[in-house]
C-alpha positions in Angstrom: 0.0 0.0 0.0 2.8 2.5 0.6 4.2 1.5 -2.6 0.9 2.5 -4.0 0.9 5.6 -2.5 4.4 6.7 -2.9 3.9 5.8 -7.1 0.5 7.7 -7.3 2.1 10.5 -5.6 5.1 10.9 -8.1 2.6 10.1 -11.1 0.8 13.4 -9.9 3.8 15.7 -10.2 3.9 15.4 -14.1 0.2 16.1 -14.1 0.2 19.2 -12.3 3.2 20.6 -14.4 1.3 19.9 -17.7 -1.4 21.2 -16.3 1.2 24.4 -15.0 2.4 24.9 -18.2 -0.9 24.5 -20.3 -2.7 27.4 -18.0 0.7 29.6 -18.5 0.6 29.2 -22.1 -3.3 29.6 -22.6 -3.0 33.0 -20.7 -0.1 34.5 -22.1 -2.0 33.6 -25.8 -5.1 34.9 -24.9 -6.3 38.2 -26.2 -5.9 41.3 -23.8 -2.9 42.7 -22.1 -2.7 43.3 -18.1 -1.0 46.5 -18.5 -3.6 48.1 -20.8 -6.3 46.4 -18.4 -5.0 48.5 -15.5 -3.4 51.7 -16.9 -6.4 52.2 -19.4 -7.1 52.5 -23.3 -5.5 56.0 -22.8 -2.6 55.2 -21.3 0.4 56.1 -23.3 2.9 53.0 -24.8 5.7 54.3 -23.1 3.4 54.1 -19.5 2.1 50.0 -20.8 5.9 49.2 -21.8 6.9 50.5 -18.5 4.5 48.2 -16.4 5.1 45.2 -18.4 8.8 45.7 -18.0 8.0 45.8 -14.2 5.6 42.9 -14.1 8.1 40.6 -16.2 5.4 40.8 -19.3 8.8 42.2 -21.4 10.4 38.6 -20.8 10.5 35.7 -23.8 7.8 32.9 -22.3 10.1 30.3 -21.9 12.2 32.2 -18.9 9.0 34.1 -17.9 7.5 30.2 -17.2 11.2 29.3 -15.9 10.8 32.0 -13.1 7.3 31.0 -12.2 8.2 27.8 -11.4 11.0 28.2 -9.4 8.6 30.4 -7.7 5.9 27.5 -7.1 9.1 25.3 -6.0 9.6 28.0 -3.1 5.9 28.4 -2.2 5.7 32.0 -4.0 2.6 32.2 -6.2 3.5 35.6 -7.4 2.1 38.7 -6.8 -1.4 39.8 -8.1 -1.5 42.3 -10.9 -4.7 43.9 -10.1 -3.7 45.0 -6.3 -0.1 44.0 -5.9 -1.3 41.6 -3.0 0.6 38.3 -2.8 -1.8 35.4 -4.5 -1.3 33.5 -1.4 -3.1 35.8 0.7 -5.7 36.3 -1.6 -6.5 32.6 -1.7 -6.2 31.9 1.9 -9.3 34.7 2.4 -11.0 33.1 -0.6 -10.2 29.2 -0.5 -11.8 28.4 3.0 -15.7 29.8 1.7 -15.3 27.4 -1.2 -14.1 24.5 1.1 -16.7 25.0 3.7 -19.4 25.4 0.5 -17.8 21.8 -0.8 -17.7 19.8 1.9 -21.2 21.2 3.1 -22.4 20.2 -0.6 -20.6 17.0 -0.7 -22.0 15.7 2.4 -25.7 16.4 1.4 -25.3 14.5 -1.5 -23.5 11.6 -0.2 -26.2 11.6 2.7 -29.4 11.9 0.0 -28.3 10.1 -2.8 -26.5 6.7 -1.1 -29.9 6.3 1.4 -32.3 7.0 -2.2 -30.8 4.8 -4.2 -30.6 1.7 -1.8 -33.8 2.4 -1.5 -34.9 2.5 -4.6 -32.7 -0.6 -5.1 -34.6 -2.4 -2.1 -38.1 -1.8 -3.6 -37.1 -2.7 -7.4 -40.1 -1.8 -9.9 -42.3 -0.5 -6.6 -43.9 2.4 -6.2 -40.8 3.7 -4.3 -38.6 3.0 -6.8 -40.5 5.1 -9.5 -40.3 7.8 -6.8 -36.7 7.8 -5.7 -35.5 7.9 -9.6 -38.5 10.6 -10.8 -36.6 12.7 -7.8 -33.4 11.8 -9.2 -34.4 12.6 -12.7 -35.4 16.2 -11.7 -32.7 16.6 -9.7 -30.2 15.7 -12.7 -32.2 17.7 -14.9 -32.3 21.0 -13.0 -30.1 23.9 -13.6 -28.2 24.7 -10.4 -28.9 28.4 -10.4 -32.7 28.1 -10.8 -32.3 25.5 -7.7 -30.3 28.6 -5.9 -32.8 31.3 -7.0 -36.0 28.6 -6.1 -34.4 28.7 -2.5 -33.8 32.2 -2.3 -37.1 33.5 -3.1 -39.2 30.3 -1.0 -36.7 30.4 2.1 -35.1 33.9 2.4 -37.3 35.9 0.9 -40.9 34.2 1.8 -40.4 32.2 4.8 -37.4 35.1 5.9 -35.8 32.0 7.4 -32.2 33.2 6.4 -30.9 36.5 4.9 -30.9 36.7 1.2 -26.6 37.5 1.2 -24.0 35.5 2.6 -22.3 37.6 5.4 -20.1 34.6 7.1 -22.6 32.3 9.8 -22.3 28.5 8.7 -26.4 28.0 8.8 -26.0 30.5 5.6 -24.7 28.0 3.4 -27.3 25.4 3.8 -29.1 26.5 1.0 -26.4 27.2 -1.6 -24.9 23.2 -0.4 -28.2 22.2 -0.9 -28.0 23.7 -4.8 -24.8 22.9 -5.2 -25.6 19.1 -4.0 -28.6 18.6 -5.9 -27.3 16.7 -9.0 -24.0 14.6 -7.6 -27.0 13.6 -5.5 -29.1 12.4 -8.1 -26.0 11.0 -9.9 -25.2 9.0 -6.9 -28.6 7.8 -6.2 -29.2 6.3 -10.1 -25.5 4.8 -9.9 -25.9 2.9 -6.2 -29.3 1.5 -7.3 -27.5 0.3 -10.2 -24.6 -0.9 -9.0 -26.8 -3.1 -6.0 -29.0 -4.2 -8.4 -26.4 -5.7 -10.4 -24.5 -7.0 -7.2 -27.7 -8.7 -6.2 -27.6 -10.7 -8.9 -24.1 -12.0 -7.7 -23.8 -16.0 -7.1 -22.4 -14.5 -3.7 -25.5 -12.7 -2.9 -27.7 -14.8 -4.1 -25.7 -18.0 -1.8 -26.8 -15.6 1.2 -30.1 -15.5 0.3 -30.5 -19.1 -0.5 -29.0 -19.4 3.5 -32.0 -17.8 4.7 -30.5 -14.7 4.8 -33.1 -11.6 4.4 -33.3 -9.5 1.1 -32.3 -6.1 3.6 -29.1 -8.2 5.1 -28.2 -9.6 1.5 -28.5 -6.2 0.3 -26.9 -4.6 3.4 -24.0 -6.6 4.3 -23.9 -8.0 0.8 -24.4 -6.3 -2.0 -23.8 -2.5 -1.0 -19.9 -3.1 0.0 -19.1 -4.7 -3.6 -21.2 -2.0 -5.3 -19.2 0.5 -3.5 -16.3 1.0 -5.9 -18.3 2.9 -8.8 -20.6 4.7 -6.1 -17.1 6.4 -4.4 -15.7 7.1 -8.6 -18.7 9.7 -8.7 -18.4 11.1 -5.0 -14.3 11.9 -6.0 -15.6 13.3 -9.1 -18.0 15.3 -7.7 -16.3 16.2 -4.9 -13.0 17.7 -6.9 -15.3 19.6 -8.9 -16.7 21.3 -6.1 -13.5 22.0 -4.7 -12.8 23.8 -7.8 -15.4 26.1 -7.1 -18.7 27.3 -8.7 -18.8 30.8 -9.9 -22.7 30.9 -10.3 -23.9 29.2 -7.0 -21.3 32.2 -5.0 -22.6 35.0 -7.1 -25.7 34.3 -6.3 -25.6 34.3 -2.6 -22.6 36.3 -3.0 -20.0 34.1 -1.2 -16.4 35.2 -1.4 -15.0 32.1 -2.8 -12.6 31.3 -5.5 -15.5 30.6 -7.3 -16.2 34.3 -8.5 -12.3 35.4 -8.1 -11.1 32.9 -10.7 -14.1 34.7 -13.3 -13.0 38.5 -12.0 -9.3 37.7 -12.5 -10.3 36.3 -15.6 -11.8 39.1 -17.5 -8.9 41.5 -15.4 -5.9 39.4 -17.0 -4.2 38.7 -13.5 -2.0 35.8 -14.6 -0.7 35.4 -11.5 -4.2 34.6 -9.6 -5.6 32.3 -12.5 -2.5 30.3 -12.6 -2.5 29.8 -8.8 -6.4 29.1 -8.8 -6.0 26.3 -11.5 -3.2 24.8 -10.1 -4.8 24.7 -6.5 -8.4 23.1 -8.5 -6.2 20.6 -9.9 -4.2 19.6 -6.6 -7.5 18.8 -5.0 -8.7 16.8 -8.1 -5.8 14.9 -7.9 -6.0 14.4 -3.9 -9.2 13.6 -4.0 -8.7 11.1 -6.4 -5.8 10.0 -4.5 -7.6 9.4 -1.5 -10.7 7.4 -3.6 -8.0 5.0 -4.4 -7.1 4.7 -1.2 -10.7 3.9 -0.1 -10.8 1.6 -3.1 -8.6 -0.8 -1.1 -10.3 -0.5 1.8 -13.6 -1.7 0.3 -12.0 -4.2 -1.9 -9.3 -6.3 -1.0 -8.6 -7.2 -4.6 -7.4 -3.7 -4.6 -5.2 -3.7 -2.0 -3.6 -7.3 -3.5 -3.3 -6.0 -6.8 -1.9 -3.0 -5.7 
């Protein structure tokens, strides 16, 4: 297993310095220039050349990409264009909104759509079957932001029961986890009834039964640990896209997460802050993905033997 981890790790550091070097490249080639952004269409070429020669803009790519990652080697993300704060500080004000708003999210759709699917997988072709999946369908099918405005106007507006902006108190994000959790839920719930159903069909499951064992324990102590592996793929998913950030659900309620920075520093050409919000989306991706793995072994011990 430590083997495992150690070569997982090491496979990751390629990854992130593709994924380094695409967002560079992209951002450097994209139309726009910071300078102009900040100084102004009026500003003269001598004030823009002046600025770029003091942001490092003036310097060929290859030794402009050469500097930024010895700066990522030393833990210096750079220094934001649009304020001259230092993009570390930036995220460590920003990231923790988006992590709360993740794991909030991830946990309401791990705790709806695990419980609705085995049930829906316990109750095959019932009446609670149809149910659990016709929830599921209109969970998939609904657009997160009419989800988040549908709560606003029923539970902050209506009912008053929490203010209609974000200003910091952890009940406050209920709602927006709730948008945000909506579909993984819905994607979790349609893959665990699947993956029980087709586990019940096992030889092993259906031994336990022919033991006298009930259809809840077969399905229970049975079924749902095999069916686990594909069930925990779409939790890591989800849950490194989350991490990432969603720019509509925090505009909405207006939480200050990275979310909504990555778009402003977007359209404001601040290299430095894209670059370090990519690469800190695609660190989690690849944690989480790590630590699914991990789990993976702890579910299945063909894993672990393979591994």
């Amino acid at each position: 297993m430590g083997r495992f981890l150690i070569r997982r790790l090491l496979l990751a550091i390629p990854t992130l310095v593709l994924l380094a070097a695409v967002t560079f490249t992209v951002g450097r080639l994209a139309p726009g220039d910071p300078a102009t952004h900040i100084l102004g269409e009026r500003a003269t070429p001598e004030s823009i050349a002046r600025l770029r020669a003091e942001m490092g803009l003036d310097r060929p790519m290859g030794e402009q990409f050469l500097r930024y990652l010895a700066g990522l080697c030393r833990g210096d993300l750079g220094v934001s264009y649009y304020d001259g704060r230092p993009v570390l500080a930036i995220l460590r004000e920003t990231y923790p909104e988006t992590l709360r708003l993740a794991g909030l999210a991830v946990l309401v759709s791990v705790l709806v759509g695990v419980p609705l699917g085995l049930l829906a997988a316990a109750y095959q072709d019932r009446w609670v079957d149809r149910a659990a999946m016709a929830v599921a369908v209109v969970g998939m099918s609904l657009p997160s932001f009419l989800l988040a405005t549908l709560l606003l106007r029923w539970f902050a507006q209506g009912l008053g029961w929490v203010p209609v902006a974000y200003s910091g108190r952890p009940e406050e994000l209920i709602l927006p986890a709730l948008a945000l959790g909506l579909r993984p839920a819905a994607l979790i719930a349609r893959l665990t009834r699947a993956s029980v159903l087709e586990a019940l069909r096992q030889e092993y499951t259906r031994t336990a039964l022919a033991k006298g064992a009930s259809r809840a324990r077969a399905l229970l102590r049975h079924a749902f640990p095999n069916a686990l592996v594909p069930v925990l793929t779409v939790i890591g998913v989800s849950t490194g896209y989350l991490l990432g950030g969603s720019f509509v659900i925090e505009k909405i309620f207006v939480i200050p997460g990275i979310g909504g920075l990555s778009v402003d520093c977007i359209i404001r050409r601040d290299y430095p802050v894209i670059q370090a919000v990519t690469l800190l989306g695609a660190t989690a991706f690849v944690l989480v993905n790590l630590g699914v793995d991990l789990l993976y072994a702890v579910v299945d011990p063909r894993v672990r033997t393979a591994s």
